[in-house]
C-alpha positions in Angstrom: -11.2 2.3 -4.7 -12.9 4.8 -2.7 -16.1 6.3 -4.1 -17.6 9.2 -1.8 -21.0 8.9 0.1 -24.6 8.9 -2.4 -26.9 7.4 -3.2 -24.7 4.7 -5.1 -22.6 3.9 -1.7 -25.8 3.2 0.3 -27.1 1.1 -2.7 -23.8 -1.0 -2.7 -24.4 -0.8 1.4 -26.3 -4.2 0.8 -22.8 -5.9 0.1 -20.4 -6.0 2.6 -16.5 -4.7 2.4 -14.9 -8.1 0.8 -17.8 -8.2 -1.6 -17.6 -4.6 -2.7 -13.9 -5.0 -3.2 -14.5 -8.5 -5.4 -17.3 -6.1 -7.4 -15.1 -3.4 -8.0 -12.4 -5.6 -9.7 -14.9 -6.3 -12.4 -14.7 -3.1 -13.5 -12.5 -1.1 -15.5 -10.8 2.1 -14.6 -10.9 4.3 -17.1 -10.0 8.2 -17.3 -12.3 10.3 -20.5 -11.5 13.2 -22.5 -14.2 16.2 -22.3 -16.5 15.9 -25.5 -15.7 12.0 -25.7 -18.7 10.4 -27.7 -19.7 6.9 -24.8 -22.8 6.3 -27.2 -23.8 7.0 -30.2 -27.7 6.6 -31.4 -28.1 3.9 -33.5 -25.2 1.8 -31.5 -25.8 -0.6 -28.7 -25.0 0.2 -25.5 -21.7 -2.5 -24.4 -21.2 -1.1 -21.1 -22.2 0.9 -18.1 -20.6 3.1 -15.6 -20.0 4.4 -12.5 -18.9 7.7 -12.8 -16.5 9.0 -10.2 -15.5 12.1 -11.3 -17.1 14.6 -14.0 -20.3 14.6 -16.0 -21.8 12.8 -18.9 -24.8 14.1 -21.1 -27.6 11.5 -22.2 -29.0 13.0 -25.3 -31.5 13.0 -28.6 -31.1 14.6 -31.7 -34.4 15.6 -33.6 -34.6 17.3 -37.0 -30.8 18.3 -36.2 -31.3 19.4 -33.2 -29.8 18.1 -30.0 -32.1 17.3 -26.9 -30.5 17.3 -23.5 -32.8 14.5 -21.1 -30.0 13.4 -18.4 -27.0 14.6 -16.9 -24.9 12.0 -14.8 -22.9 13.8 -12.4 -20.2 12.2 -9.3 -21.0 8.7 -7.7 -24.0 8.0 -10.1 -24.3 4.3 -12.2 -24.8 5.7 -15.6 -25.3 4.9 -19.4 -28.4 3.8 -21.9 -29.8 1.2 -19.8 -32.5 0.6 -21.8 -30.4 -0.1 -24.6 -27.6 -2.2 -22.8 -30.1 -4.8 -20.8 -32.3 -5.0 -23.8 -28.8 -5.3 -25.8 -30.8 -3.4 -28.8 -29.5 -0.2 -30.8 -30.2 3.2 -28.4 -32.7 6.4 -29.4 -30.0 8.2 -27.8 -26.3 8.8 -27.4 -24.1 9.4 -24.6 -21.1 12.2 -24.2 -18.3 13.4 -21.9 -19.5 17.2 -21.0 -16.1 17.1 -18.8 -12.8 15.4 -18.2 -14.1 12.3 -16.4 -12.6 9.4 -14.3 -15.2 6.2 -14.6 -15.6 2.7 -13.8 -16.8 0.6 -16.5 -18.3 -2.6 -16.9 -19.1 -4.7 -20.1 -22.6 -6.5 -20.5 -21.2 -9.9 -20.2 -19.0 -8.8 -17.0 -22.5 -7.3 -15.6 -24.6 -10.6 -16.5 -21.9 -12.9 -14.8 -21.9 -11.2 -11.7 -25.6 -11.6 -10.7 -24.3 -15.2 -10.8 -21.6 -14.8 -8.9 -23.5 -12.4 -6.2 -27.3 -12.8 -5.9 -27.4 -9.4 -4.1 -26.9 -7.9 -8.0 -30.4 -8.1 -8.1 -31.4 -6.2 -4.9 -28.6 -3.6 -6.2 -30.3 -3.3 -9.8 -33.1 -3.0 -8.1 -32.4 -0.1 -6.2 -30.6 1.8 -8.9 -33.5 0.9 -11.8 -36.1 2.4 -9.1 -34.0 5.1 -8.4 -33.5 5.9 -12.0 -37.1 5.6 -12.7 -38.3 7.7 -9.7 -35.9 11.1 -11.0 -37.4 10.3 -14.8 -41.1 10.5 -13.7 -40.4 13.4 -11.6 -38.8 15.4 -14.8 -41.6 13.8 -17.0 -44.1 14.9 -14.8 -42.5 18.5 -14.3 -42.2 19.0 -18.1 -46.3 18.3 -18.0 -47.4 20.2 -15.0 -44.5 22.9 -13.9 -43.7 26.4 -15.6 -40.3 26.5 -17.0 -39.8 28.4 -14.3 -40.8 26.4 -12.0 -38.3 23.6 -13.8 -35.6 26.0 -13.5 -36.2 27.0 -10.1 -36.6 23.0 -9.0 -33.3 22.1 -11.2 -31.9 24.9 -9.1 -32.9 23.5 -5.6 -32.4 20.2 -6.2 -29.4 20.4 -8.4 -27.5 23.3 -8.1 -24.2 21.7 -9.3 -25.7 21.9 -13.3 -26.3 25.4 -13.4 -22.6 26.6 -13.7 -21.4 23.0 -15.1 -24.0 22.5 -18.2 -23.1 25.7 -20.9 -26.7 27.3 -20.7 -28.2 26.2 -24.5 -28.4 21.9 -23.2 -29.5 23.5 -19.8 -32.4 25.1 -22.0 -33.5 21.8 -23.4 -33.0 19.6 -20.5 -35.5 21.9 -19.0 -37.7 22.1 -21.9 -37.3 25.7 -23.2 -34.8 27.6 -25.6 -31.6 29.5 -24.4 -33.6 32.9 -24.7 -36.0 31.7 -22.6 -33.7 30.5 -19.6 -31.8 33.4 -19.2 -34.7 35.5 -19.7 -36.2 33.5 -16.7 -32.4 33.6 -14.6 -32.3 37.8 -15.4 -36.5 37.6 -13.9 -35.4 35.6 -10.9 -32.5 37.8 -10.3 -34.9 41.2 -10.5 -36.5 39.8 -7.5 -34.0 39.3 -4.9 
C-alpha cells in the first residue's frame, strides 16, 4: 500500500517499514461513491480514515442550513474525532464531495493497536496536534481576517479547494455567502 509523501507519511515515519505494513493490515480498503453520507449528526462516529484518494466534507446543519468547517483532502487521517474517541453522538456529519479510495479503521481495531504498538500514541499525537494547530488557525482567521483575507489565505495555502469545492460550501467554510465570494474572486481578479 503506497500512500504519497505528507504530512501523514512523516507522522507514520516514527514506525519503521515491517510496522507500517502490520498497521496497514488493520485497515480496511475501501473505494466511496461521490455524495456518500460517512456520518451523519446525531450518529456516532465507528471509524476513521485515511483518505487516499478524493475529498470528504465535515459539516453542520443550522436552521436548515448546511455549514462547511473541514475538507479532508489526499493522504490526510480523517473523520469526527471528537465523536469517535469520546464514542458519543457527533454535532456534525461527514460526506464524500468526490469518488474516494480510503482506508478505514473501526474503534475497537484503533484501541487494540496502541496495545499492540506503543508508538500509536506518539502517532496520535502528532495527528491530534496537527489537527488542532489548522482548527485554531481557521478559528482565529474567522475572528481577526477579512473574508478576503480568508479567501486569499485558503488560496495560498490550499489552492487545491478552490476548483474542487462547488463555490456555495467554499462560501461557508470561509465564513461568508456565495455572493460574497465571487464578488470578492471578480475584486481580486480586477486587480491583476
Amino acid at each position: 500500500m503506497i500512500v504519497q509523501e505528507n504530512k501523514l507519511t512523516e507522522n507514520l515515519s516514527i514506525f519503521n517499514e515491517l510496522e507500517i505494513a502490520e498497521l496497514l493490515t488493520h485497515f480496511e480498503r475501501k473505494k466511496i461513491k461521490k455524495k456518500t453520507c460517512l456520518l451523519s449528526a446525531g450518529k456516532t462516529a465507528r471509524e476513521v480514515y485515511i483518505l487516499i484518494t478524493g475529498c470528504i466534507r465535515l459539516f453542520y446543519v443550522k436552521d436548515g442550513k448546511d455549514i462547511s468547517a473541514y475538507f479532508f483532502t489526499e493522504n490526510n487521517f480523517a473523520g469526527a474525532y471528537d465523536s469517535f474517541i469520546s464514542q458519543k453522538p457527533s454535532r456534525h456529519s461527514i460526506e464524500t464531495l468526490e469518488d474516494c479510495e480510503i482506508l478505514s479503521i473501526s474503534h475497537k481495531t484503533f484501541l487494540e493497536l496502541f496495545d499492540k504498538f506503543p508508538k500509536m500514541n506518539e502517532f496520535m499525537r502528532r495527528v491530534l496536534e496537527e489537527r488542532f494547530v489548522s482548527l485554531h488557525d481557521l478559528f482565529t482567521s474567522q475572528i481577526l481576517d477579512s473574508t478576503e483575507q480568508r479567501y486569499l489565505k485558503l488560496k495560498k495555502e490550499r489552492p487545491d479547494l478552490i476548483n474542487r469545492i462547488p463555490q456555495h460550501q467554499l462560501a461557508t467554510f470561509l465564513g461568508m455567502t456565495p455572493v460574497s465570494l465571487s464578488r470578492i474572486k471578480n475584486r481580486i481578479l480586477k486587480k491583476k
